[in-house]
C-alpha positions as CSV (number, residue, x, y, z in Angstrom):
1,X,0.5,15.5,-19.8
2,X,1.7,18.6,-20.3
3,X,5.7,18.8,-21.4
4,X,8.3,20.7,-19.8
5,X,9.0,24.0,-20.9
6,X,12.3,24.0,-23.2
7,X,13.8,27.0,-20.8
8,X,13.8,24.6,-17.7
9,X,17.2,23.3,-16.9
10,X,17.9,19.5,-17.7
11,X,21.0,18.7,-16.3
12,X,24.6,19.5,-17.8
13,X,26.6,18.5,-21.0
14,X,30.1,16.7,-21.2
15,X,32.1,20.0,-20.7
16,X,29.7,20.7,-17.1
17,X,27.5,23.4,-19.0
18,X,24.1,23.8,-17.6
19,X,21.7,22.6,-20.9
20,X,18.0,22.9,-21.1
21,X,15.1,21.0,-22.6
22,X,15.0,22.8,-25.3
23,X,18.8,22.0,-26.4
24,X,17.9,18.2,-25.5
25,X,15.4,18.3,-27.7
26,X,16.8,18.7,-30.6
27,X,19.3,16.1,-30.5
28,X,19.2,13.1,-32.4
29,X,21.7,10.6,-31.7
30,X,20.9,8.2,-29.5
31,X,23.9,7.6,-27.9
32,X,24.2,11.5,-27.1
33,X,20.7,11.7,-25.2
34,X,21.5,8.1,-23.2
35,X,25.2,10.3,-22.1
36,X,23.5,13.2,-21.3
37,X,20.5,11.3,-19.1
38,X,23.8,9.7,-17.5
39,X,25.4,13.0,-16.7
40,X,21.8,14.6,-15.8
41,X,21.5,11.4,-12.8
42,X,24.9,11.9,-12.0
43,X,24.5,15.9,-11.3
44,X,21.1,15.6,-9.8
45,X,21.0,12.5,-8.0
46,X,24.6,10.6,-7.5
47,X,26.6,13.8,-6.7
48,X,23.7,15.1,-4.5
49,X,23.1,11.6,-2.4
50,X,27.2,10.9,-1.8
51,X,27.2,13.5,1.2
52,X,24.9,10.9,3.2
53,X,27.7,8.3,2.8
54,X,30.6,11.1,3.5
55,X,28.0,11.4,7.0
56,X,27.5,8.4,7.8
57,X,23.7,8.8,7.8
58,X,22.2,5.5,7.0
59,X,18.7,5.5,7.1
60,X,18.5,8.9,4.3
61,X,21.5,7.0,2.5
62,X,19.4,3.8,2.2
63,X,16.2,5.3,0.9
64,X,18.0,7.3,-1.7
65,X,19.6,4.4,-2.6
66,X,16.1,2.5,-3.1
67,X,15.2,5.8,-4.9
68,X,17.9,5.1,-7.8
69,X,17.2,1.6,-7.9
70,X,13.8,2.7,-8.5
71,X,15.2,4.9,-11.1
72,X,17.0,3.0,-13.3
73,X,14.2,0.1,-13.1
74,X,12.2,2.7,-14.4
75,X,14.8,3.7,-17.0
76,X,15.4,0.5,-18.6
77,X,13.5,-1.9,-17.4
78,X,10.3,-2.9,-19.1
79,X,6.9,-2.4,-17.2
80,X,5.1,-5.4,-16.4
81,X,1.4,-4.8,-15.9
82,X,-0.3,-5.6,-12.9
83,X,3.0,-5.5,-11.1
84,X,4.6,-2.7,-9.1
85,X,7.6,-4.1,-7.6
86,X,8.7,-5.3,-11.0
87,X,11.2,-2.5,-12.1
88,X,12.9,-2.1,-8.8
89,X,12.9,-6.1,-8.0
90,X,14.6,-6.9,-11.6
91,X,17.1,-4.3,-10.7
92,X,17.6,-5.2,-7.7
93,X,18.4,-8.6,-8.4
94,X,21.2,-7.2,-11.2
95,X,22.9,-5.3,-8.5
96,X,23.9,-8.9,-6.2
97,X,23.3,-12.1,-6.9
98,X,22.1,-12.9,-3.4
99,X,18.6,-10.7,-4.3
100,X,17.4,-13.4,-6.8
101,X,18.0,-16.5,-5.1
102,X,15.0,-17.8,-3.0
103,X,14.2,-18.0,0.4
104,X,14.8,-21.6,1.8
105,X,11.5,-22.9,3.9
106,X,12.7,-22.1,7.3
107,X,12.8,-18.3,6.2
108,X,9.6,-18.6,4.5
109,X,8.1,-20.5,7.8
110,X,9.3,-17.6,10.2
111,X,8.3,-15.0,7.9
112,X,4.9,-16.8,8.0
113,X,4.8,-16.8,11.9
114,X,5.6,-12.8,12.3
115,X,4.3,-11.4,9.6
116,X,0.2,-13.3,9.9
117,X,-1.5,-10.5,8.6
118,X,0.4,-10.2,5.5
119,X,0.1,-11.5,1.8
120,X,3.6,-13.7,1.7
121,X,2.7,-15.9,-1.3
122,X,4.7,-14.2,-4.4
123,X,7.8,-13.2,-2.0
124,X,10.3,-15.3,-4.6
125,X,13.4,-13.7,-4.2
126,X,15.1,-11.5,-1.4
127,X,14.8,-8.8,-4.5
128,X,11.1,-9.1,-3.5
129,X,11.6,-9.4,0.6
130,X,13.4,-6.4,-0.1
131,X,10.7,-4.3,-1.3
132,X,8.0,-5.5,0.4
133,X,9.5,-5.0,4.1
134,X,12.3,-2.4,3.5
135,X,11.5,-0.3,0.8
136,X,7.8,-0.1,1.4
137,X,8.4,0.5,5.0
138,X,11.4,2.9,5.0
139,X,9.0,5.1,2.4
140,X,5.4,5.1,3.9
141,X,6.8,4.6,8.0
142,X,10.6,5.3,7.8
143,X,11.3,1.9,9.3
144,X,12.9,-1.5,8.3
145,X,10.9,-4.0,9.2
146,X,12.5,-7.0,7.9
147,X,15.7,-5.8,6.4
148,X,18.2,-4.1,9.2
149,X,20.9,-1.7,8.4
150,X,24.3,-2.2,9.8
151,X,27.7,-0.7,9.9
152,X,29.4,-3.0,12.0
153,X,27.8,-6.4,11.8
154,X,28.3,-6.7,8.4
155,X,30.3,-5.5,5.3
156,X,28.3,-6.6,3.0
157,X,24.5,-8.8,3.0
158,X,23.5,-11.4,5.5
159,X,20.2,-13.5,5.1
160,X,18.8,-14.7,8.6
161,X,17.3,-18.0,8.5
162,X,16.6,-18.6,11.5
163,X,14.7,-15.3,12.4
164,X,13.9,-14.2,8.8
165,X,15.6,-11.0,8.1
166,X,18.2,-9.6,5.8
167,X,21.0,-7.3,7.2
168,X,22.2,-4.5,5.3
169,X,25.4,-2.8,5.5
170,X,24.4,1.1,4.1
171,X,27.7,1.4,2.4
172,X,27.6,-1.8,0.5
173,X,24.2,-1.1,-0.7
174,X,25.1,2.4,-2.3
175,X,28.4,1.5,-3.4
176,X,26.9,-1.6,-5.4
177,X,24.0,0.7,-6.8
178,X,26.7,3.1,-8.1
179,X,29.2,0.5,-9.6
180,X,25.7,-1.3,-11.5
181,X,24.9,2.5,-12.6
182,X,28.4,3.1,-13.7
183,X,28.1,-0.4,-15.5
184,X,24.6,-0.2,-17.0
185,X,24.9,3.0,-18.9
186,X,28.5,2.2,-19.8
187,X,26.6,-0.8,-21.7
188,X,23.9,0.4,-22.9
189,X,26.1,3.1,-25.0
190,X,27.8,0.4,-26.3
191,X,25.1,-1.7,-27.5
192,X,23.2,-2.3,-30.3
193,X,20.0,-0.3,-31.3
194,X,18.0,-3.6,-30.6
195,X,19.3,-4.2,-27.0
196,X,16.0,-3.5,-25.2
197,X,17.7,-1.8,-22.3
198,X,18.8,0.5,-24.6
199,X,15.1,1.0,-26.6
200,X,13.6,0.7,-23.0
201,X,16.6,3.8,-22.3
202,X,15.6,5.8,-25.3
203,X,11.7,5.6,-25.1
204,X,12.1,6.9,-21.7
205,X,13.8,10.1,-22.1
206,X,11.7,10.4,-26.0
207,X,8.5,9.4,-23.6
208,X,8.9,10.3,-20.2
209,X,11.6,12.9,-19.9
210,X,10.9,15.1,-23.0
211,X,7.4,15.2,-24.2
């Protein structure tokens, strides 16, 4: 793969300077390139996404938001092979507790009868549920198909039994990415050089970002 030129901007230091590759290159501290990845997210990607919450615009809002959570799975999350969801499930489930837990066998029985032609047997979690029938479907269709959005029938999550589907409310879902953002890389700065978020951090902008 070729790198990135060191002329192309990279995001912004502390003082809101526009920095290059070439000036992240040569830093060395680790803590200094995990602050300036954070302010680089929160220029490009956080500051850039809030106008769909300002404007009410739910669907775009949503599938940013599954864009950051994809992000930071990616960022600090350690690949496991043979599995794509991984990254963005184990994330998921960090951000509210409700992701991990497990659908009860009425969900997975109606899930069963409306969804025939699909492959339902590693759906685990409502992390998974998540990206199997919102993610995957807002990306490739622009469509939930079993997780709804909502402004006004919820403030929060809501899990279905009794027709299999998880409600959404767009606000919720953004807000708790940001405050898990805020909270991850708050720390991971803080932590020691053997916390594997942080070495899974560090390898990514050594491995993915810079070279």
């Amino acid at each position: 793969m070729s790198k990135i030129p060191d002329y192309v901007i990279f995001g912004i230091d502390s003082s809101g300077n526009p920095i290059d590759y070439g000036f992240v290159r040569t830093v060395t501290d680790d803590n200094e390139l995990i602050e300036l990845l954070n302010l680089r997210l929160k220029v490009f990607f956080v500051n850039q996404v809030q106008p769909l919450q300002d404007a009410k615009s739910p669907f775009p809002l949503t599938i940013m938001t599954c864009v950051g959570i994809e992000t930071l799975g990616e960022i600090f999350v350690k690949r496991k092979e043979g599995d794509q969801s991984f990254r963005f499930v184990e994330t998921l489930k960090q951000m509210h507790q409700k992701f991990s837990h497990k659908p009860n066998g009425k969900f997975k029985q109606k899930l069963k009868e409306i969804w025939l032609e699909k492959e339902l047997s590693n759906l685990d979690s409502f992390a998974k549920i998540t990206y199997k029938f919102f993610r995957n479907t807002m990306m490739h269709g622009y469509q939930g198909k079993g997780v709804f959005l909502s402004y006004e029938d919820t403030v929060n999550i809501e899990i279905n039994d009794e027709l299999a589907f998880i409600k959404l409310n767009p606000d919720w879902f953004w807000n708790r990415f940001k405050e898990y953002y805020e909270k991850l890389f708050t720390m991971v700065k803080l932590a020691q050089t053997n916390n594997p978020e942080k070495q899974n951090c560090i390898q990514y902008i050594k491995n993915n970002l810079l070279e």
